[in-house]
C-alpha positions in Angstrom: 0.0 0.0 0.0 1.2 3.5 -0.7 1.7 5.9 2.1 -0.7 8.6 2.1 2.0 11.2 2.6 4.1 11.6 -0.4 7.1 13.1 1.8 7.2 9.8 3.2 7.3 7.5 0.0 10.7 5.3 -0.9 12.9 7.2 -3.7 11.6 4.7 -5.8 8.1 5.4 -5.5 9.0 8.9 -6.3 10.8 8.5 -9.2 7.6 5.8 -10.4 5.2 8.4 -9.7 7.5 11.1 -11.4 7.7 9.2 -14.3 4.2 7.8 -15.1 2.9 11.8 -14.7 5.4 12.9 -17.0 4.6 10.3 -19.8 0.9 11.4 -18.9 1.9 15.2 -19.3 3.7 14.6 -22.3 1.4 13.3 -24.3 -1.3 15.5 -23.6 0.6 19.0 -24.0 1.8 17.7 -27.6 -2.1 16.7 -28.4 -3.6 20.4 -27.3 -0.9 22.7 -26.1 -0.3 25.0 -29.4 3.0 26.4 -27.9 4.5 23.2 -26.9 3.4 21.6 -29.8 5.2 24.1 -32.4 8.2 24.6 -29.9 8.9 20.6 -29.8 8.3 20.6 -33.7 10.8 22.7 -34.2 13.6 21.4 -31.7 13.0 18.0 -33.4 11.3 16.1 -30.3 9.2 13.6 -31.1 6.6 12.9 -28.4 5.4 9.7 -29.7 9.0 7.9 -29.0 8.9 9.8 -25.3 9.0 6.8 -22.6 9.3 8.5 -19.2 12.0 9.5 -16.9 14.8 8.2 -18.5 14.0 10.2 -21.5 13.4 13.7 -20.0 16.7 14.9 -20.9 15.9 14.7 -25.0 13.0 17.8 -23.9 14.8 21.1 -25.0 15.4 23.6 -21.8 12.5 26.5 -21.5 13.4 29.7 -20.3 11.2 32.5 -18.7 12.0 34.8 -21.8 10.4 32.7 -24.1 7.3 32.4 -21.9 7.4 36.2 -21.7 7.8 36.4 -25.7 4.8 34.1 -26.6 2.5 36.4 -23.7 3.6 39.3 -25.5 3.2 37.9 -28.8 -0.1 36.1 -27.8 -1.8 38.8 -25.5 -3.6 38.2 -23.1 -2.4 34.8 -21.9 -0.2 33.3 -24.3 -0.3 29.8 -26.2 1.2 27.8 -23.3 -2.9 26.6 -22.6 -3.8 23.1 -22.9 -7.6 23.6 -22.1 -9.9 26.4 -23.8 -9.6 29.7 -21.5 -13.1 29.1 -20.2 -11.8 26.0 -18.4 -9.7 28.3 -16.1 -11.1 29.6 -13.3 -8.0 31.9 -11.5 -5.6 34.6 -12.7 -2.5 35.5 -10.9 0.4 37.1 -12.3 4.3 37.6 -11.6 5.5 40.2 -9.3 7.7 41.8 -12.6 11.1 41.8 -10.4 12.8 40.9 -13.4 10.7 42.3 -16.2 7.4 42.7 -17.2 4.6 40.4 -15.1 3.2 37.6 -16.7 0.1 36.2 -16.5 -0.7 32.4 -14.9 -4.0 30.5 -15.3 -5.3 28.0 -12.9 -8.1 25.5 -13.5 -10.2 24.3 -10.3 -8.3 21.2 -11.0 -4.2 22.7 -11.0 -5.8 24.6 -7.7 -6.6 21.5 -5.9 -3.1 20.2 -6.7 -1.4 23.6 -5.2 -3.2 23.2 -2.0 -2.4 19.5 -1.9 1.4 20.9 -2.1 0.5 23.2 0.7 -1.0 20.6 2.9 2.4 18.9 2.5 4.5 22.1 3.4 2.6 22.5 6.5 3.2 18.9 7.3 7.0 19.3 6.8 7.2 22.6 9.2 4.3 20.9 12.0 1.6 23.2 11.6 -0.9 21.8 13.9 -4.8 22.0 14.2 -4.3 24.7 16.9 -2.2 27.0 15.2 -4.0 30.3 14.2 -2.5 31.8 11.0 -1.7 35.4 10.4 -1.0 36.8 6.5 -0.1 40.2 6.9 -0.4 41.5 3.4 -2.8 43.0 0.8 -4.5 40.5 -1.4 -3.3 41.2 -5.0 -2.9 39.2 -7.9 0.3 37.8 -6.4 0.1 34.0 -6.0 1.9 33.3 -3.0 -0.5 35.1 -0.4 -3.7 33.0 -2.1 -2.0 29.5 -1.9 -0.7 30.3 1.8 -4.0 31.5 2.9 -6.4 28.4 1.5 -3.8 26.3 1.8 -4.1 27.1 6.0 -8.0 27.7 5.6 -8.2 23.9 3.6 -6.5 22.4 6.7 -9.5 24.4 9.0 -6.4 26.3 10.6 -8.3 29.8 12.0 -6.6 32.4 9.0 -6.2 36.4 9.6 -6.1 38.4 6.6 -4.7 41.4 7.2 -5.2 43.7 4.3 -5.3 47.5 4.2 -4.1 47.9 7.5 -0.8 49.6 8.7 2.0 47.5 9.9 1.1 48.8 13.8 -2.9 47.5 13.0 -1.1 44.5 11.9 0.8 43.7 14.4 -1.8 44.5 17.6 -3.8 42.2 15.7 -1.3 39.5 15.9 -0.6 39.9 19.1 -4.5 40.2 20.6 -5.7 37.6 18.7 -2.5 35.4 19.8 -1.3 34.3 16.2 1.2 31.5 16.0 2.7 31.3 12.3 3.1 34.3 10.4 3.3 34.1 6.4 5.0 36.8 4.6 8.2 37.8 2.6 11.4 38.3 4.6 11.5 42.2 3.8 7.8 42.3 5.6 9.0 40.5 8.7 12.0 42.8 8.9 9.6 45.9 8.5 7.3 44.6 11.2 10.2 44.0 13.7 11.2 47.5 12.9 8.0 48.8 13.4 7.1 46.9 16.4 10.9 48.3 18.3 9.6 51.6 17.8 5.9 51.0 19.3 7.7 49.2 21.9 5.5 46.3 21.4 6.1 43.0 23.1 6.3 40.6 20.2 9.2 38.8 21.4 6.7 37.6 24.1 3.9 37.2 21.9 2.3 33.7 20.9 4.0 33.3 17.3 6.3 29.9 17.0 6.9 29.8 13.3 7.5 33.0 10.3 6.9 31.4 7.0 9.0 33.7 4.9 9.0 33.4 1.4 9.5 35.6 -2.4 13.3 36.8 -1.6 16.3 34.5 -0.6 16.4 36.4 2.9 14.8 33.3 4.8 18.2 31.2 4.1 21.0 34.3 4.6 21.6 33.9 8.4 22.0 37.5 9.0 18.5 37.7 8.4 16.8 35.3 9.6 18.8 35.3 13.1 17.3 39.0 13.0 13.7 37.9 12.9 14.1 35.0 15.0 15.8 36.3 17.9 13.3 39.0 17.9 10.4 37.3 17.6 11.8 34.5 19.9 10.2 32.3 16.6 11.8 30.0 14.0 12.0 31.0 10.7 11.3 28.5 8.0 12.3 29.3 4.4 9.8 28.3 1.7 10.6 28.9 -2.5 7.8 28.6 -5.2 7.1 30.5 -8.7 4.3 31.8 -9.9 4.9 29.9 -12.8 6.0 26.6 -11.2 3.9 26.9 -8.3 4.8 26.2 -4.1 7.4 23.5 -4.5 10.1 24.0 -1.5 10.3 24.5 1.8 12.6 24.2 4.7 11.4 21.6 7.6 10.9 21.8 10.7 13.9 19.1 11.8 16.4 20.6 9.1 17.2 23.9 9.7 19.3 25.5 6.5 17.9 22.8 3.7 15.3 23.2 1.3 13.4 20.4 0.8 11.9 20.5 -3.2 8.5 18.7 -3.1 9.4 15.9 -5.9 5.9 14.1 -6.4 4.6 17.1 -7.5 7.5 17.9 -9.9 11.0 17.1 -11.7 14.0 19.0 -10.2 17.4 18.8 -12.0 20.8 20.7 -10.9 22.2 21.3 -13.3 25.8 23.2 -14.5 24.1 26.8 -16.3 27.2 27.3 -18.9 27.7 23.6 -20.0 24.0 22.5 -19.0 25.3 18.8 -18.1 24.2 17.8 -14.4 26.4 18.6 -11.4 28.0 16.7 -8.5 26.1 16.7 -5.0 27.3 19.8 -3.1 28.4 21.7 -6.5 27.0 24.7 -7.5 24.2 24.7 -10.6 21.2 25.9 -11.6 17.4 24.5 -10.4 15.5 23.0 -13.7 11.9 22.2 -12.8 9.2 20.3 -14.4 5.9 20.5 -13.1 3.7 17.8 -12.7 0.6 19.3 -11.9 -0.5 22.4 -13.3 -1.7 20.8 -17.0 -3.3 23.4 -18.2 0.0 25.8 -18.3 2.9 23.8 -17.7 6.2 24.0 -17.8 8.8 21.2 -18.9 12.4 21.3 -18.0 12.1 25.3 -16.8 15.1 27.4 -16.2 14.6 28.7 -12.6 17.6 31.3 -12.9 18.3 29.8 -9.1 21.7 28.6 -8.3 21.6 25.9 -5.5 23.9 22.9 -4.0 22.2 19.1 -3.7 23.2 17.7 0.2 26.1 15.5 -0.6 24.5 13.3 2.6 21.2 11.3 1.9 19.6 10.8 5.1 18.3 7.0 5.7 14.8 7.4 7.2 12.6 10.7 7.1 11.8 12.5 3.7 13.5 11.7 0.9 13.4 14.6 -1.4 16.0 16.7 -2.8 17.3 18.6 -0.4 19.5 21.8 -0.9 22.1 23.2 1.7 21.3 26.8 2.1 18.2 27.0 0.5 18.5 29.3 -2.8 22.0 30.5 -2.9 21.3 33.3 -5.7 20.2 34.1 -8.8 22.0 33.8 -12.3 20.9 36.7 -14.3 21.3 38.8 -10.7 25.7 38.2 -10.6 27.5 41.4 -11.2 31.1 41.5 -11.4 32.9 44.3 -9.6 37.0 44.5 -10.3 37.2 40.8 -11.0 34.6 39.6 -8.0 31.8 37.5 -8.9 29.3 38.8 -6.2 25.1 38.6 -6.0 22.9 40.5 -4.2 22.4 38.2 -1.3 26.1 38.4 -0.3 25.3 42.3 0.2 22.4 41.5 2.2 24.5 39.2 4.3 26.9 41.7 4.9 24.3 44.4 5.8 22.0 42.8 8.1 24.6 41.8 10.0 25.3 45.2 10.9 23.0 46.5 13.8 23.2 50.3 13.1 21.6 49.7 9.1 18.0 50.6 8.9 17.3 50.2 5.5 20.0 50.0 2.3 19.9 50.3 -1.5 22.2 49.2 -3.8 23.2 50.6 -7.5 25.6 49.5 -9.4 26.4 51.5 -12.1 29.2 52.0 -15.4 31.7 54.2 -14.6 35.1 54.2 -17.1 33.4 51.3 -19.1 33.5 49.3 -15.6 30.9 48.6 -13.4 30.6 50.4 -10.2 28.9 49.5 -6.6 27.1 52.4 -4.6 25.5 51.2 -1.6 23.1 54.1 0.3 23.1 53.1 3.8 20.2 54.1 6.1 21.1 54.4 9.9 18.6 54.2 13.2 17.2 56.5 14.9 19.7 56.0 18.0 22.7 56.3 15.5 21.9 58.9 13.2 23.8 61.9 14.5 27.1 62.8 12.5 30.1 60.6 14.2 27.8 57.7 14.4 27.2 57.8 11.0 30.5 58.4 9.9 31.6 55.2 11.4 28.9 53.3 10.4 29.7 54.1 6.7 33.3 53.7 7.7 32.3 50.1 9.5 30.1 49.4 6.0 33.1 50.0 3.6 35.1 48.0 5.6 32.9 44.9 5.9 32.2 45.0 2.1 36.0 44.9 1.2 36.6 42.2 4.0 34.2 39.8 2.7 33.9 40.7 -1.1 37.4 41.6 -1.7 36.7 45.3 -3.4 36.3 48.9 -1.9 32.1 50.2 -2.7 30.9 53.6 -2.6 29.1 54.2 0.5 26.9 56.5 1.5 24.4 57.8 4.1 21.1 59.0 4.0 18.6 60.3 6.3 16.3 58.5 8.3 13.3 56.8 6.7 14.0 58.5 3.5 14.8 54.7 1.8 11.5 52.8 0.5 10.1 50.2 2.8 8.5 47.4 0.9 5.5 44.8 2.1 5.8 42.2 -1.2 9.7 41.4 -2.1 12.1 44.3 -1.2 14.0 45.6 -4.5 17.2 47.0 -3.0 19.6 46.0 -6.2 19.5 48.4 -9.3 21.3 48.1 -12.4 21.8 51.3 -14.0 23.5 52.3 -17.4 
């Protein structure tokens, strides 16, 4: 008999189970799908010959810019539909961090199957019955939020929405109504620690056990998550999804610093991003999903743009998905090189939020001479915003920067709460010409 549970099932089971659904996906996508059915025409796949697992490397790579093409090309939704639009029964659409939003269709069916991944996500981190959910955000047509919230109202878990209120409203509300798992993105739990040290409100005493943060790689950098935890007097748990690929990852609650890919509901390859051959457990290479369970847009052997590690060490009994140390480690298309150093955002952010007297930061790297150039505006607190404070806090900033990253940035201070504050992802990296 097969477990219930798919975190519990043998690597066997999972890879059967992987490969029946893909054969099943396959052939549906090259019956009905018009873009898969022109792009595999034209790469020379032959879906008819497709077997199953052993075969998924012959499917051409997909990247997110030729998603964003055929929407563009193909407004309002694309080709990338199996079923006729009237089939689809919710919209949600990208956050546009690295471009222009696109748009992602759900039937009732591929929204059954997202809280099914949800129900095992809050397996993995322990939610119990008694846990009272707080989603401190607006509702918009950003995914994340939806799945999170039904996913915790499908389990009968009591669910606060907490939209168009103020970060104080927010936060009293969490506190009264004694919430014990937060959901929102890294940024937002910073903001709401921030906000709640200057209200002098108690949430270090308050009933919250678990922050769910998710959207940004800030819930694996230690710097940032020690910041949240230790003032909350919660654990953090990291979760990744797309809105393209859906809520696949999360962090559990007995492996701090690994993120756990959920592989009955997809495919997950590591795989080297120059060469595009697989990598070695514990080497560095790029995420490639296939979904299994969003038919009606799918995507087959998809280019994440996240660089990650596999554990080198397969543990014997527990869950045994994929598991990757550090969670997301950065992002491709986000490396800038600055005088011969490789360095990505998240190694700034390390940096920074280790340094107690940084409020806020922004980050622009710009060409200067033909060569690419870092400025880093540095907000301080309140208690350290007067002139020698500041000066050594820029001093202490440059200092870190060239300790860690090997190369001197521009660093300079601005006043208090003149940076942006953000309550979706935080964009604190700029490229600018």
């Amino acid at each position: 008999m097969v477990d219930p549970f798919p975190e519990s099932w043998s690597r066997s089971q999972i890879e059967n189970n992987q490969s029946e659904r893909l054969r099943a996906l396959v052939k549906l996508v090259s019956e009905t799908n018009p873009f898969w059915k022109e792009r595999w025409k034209r790469a020379g796949f032959d879906p008819s010959s497709f077997s199953g697992l052993e075969d998924l490397s012959r499917i051409p790579l997909l990247t997110k810019q030729e998603l964003v093409d055929d929407q563009n090309s193909n407004l309002p939704y694309g080709r990338n539909l199996t079923f006729p639009v009237t089939d689809y029964s919710r919209l949600h659409q990208t956050s546009g961090t690295t471009g222009k939003p696109m748009r992602w269709l759900d039937t009732p069916e591929s929204w059954n199957w997202f809280m099914e991944c949800w129900s095992q996500i809050y397996r993995l981190i322990g939610v119990t019955s008694e846990d009272v959910f707080a989603f401190p955000f607006s509702f918009g047509p950003f995914i994340g939020f939806w799945a999170a919230f039904e996913g915790a109202q499908r389990l009968g878990n009591l669910s606060l929405t907490m939209g168009g209120m103020t970060s104080e409203a927010r936060l009293n509300m969490i506190l009264e109504l004694e919430a014990t798992v937060i959901c929102c993105t890294p940024t937002y739990a910073l903001r709401l620690t921030e906000v709640a040290e200057a209200r002098q409100l108690p949430i270090s005493e308050s009933s919250v056990r678990l922050i769910v943060v998710a959207g940004e790689p800030g819930g694996a950098i230690p710097a940032i998550r020690n910041r949240i935890s230790s003032a909350w007097n919660a654990r953090v748990i990291d979760h990744w999804g797309m809105t393209d690929i859906g809520s696949l990852g999360i962090e559990p609650i007995d492996r701090p610093g690994q993120l756990v890919i959920l592989e009955s509901e997809c495919i997950a390859e590591i795989l080297d991003p120059e060469t595009l051959n697989p990598v070695e457990p514990g080497e560095l290479g790029e995420l490639i999903l296939t979904n299994l369970g969003r038919t009606g847009q799918p995507v087959i052997r998809y280019r994440t743009g996240d660089l990650v590690k596999q554990c080198k060490e397969v543990p014997e009994s527990g869950c045994q998905f994929l598991s990757l140390d550090g969670g997301i480690l950065g992002r491709a298309d986000d490396m800038v090189t600055i005088r011969g150093n490789n360095v990505f955002p998240s190694s700034l952010d390390a940096i920074l939020r280790e340094i107690p007297g940084v409020a806020e930061y922004m980050i622009r790297v710009v060409t200067h001479r033909s060569m690419p150039h870092m400025k880093v505006e540095i907000e301080p607190v309140v208690e350290q915003a007067d002139e020698g404070s500041v000066r050594k806090l820029t001093t202490l900033v440059q200092q870190r920067i060239k300790d860690r990253l090997n190369f001197q940035a521009e660093v300079v201070p601005v006043g208090v709460n003149e940076l942006p504050r953000f309550e979706l992802k935080g964009r604190r990296f700029h490229r600018e010409s």
